[in-house]
N, C-alpha and C positions, 0 to 999 in steps of 0.2 A: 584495917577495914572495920567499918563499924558493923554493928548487931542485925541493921538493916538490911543491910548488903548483903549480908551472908545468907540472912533467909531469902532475902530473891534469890540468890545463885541454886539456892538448893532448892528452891521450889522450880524455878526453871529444868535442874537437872530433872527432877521427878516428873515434871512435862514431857520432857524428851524422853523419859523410859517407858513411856505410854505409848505401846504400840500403833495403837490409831493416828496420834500425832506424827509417829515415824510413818505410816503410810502418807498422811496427808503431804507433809514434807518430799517425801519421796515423789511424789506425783505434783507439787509442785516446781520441783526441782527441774522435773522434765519435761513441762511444761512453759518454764523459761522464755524460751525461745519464741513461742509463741505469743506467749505475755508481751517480751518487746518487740516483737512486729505491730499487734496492737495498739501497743501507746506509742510509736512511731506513728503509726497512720493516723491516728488521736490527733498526735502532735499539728501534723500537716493537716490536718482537716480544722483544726483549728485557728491556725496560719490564714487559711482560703480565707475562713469564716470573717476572723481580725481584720484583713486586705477587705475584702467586699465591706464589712460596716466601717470602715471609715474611708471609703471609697464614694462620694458624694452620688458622683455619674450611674456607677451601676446601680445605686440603691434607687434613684432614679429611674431609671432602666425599668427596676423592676415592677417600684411600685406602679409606674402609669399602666402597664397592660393590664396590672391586676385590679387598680382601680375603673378600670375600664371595663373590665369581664366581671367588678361586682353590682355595676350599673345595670347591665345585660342582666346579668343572673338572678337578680333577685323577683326579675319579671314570673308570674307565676305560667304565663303562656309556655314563656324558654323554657321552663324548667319541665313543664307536662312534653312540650317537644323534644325536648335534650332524654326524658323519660324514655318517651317511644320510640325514638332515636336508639340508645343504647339496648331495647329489647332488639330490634329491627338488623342489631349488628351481627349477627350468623349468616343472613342472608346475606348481605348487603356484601360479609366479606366472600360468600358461593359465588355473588354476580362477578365481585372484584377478579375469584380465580379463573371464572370463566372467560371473562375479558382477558386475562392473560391468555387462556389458553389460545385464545379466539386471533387475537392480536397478531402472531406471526402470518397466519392466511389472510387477515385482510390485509396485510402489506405487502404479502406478495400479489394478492386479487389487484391493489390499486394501484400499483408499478405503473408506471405508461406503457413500458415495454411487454408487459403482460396481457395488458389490456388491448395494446395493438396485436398481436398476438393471439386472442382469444375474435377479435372482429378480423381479421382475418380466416379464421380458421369457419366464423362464421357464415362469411360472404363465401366460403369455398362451398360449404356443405347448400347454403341458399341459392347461391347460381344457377344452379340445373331446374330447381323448383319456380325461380325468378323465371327463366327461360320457357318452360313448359305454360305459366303463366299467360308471358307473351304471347306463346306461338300459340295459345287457346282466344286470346284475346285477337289475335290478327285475323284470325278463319271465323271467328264470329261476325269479326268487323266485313270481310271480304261477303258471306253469306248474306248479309243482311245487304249490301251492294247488289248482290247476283242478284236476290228475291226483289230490290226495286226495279230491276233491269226488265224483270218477266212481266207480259200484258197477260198472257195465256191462263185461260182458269186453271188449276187443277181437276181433272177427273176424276173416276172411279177407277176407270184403267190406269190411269197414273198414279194413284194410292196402291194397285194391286202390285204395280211394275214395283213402286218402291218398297211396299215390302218382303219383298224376296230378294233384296238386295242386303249381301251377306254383313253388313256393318247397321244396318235397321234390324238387323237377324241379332245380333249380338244384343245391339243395346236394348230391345226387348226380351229378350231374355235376359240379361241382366234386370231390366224393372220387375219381370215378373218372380224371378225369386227371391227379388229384394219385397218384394210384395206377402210372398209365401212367408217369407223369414219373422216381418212384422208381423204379422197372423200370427205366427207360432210362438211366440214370444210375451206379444200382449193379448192379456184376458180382453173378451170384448162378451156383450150382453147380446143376448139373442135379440132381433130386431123385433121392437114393441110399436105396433101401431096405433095409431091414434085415434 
């Protein structure tokens, strides 16, 4: 061995009795592993990379959208928009969740079979009120028939006779407390004469 060699060996040794060097070492030892998982995924990421540049089509591929999105972008409009846009994204993603939320009920509301469903349920509760309708509308219609039927004036005895009949009894009592009620309800100004 020559004179060179020998001083590396022994400066190596005196490396290696440096405790800090033994720690490093140690902790790179066990570390290993991890190291070459690393440069394994290194490896393959590099592979993709290789594949894709000399891959004509993809690079293709890529460049057209991007030169198309540098055409757009460089507009200072798009970009003050794309701005407010990306402040606007908090809400925008509240309405998004609310639409979720929201979305199972309007799709059961828009069912056909729901919807018939609900207009039936409606013509059931409406019927009786349709009906009353009618039968309010028939006895108007018949009323106004009788009263062209009659030549006879009305009187004062016939105003008397009809009101003590006990359904002119009612519905004047109903006006007149309906009458009371509005009074009591709404302020009104002492009568100012002119």
């Amino acid at each position: 061995m020559s004179a060179t060699t020998t001083q590396n060996s022994v400066h190596w040794v005196n490396e290696l009795s440096n405790p800090e060097v033994q720690d490093a070492l140690t902790t790179l030892v066990k570390k290993l592993p991890q190291i070459k998982e690393a440069v394994v995924k290194l490896e393959q990421g590099l592979e993709v990379v290789t594949t894709l540049a000399t891959d004509s089509d993809t690079i293709n591929n890529i460049a057209e959208p991007i030169s198309q999105v540098s055409k757009v972008a460089l507009n200072k409009d798009n970009i003050n928009a794309l701005l407010s846009l990306v402040e606007k994204l908090p809400k925008i993603a509240q309405a998004v969740e609310m639409l979720e939320k929201v979305t199972p009920f309007i799709e059961v509301i828009t069912k056909k079979e729901n919807i018939v469903s609900v207009a039936e349920a409606a013509e059931v509760l409406i019927a009786p009120v349709t009906e009353r309708v009618q039968e309010g509308m028939s006895m108007v219609k018949e009323a106004k028939a009788r009263a062209e039927q009659k030549r006879d004036d009305v009187g004062i005895f016939d105003l008397l006779r009809i009101l003590k009949d006990p359904t002119v009894q009612d519905g004047l009592k109903f006006v007149q407390s309906f009458l009371e009620i509005i009074a009591e309800k709404t302020p009104h100004e002492p009568y100012k004469k002119k």
